[in-house]
C-alpha positions in Angstrom: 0.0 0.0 0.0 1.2 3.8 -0.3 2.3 5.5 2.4 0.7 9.0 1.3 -2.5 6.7 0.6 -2.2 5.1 4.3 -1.5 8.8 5.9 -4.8 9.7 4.3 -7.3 6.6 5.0 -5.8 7.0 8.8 -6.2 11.3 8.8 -9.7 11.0 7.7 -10.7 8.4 10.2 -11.5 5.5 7.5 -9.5 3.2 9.0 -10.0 3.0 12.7 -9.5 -0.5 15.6 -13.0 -1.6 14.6 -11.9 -2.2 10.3 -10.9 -5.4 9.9 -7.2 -6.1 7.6 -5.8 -8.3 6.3 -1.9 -7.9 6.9 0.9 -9.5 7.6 2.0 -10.1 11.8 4.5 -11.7 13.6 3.0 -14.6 14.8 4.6 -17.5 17.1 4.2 -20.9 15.7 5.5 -24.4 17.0 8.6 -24.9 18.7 8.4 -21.1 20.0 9.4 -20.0 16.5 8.3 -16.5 15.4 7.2 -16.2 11.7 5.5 -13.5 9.4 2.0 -14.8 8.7 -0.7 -13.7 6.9 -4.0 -13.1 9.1 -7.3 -10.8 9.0 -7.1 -8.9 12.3 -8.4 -5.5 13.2 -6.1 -2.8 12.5 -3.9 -0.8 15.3 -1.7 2.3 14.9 1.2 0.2 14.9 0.9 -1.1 11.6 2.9 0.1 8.8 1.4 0.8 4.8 3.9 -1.9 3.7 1.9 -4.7 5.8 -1.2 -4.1 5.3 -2.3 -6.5 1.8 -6.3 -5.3 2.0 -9.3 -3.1 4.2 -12.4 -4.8 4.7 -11.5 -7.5 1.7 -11.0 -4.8 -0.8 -7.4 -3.5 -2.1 -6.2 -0.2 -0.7 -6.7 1.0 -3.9 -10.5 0.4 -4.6 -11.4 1.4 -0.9 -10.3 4.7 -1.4 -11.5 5.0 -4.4 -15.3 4.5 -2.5 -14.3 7.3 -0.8 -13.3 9.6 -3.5 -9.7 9.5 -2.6 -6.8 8.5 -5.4 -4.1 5.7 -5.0 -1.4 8.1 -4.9 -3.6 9.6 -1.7 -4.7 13.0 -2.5 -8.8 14.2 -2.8 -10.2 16.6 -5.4 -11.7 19.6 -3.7 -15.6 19.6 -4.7 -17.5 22.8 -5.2 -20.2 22.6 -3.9 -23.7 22.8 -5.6 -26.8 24.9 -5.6 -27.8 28.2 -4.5 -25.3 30.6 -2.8 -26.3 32.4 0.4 -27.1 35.8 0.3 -24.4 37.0 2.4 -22.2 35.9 -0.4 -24.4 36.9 -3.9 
């Protein structure tokens, strides 16, 4: 996952300790031995972009893209629609 991308899901509270990841933890196996494994577990501020592999079973990518936010991790600034208020007219 992007960093920049990461920096913005976190910022705009999208990703918070009740989403669900997939991402990959140390994780102690047989014979006390610690290993990397893949595992869906709820995310924590101590994960880094790089090992985190989906959000909620969707790709970094296309659950930004639900929120109007770009892969690279910047937004496009709507305007917004309808009529102005008189102060401003």
């Amino acid at each position: 996952m992007n960093s920049n991308l990461y920096a913005t899901l976190v910022e705009r509270k999208l990703i918070n300790d009740q989403t669900v990841v997939r991402a990959t933890v140390p994780t102690r196996g047989f014979h006390e031995g610690v290993y990397d494994a893949v595992k869906d577990v709820h995310w924590r501020p101590s994960f880094s972009a790089d090992r985190i592999l989906d959000i909620e079973g969707m790709d970094p990518e296309r659950f930004a893209k639900s929120y109007n936010i770009k892969p690279d991790g910047t937004t496009k600034a709507h305007k917004k629609r309808g009529r102005k208020p008189k102060q401003i007219a």
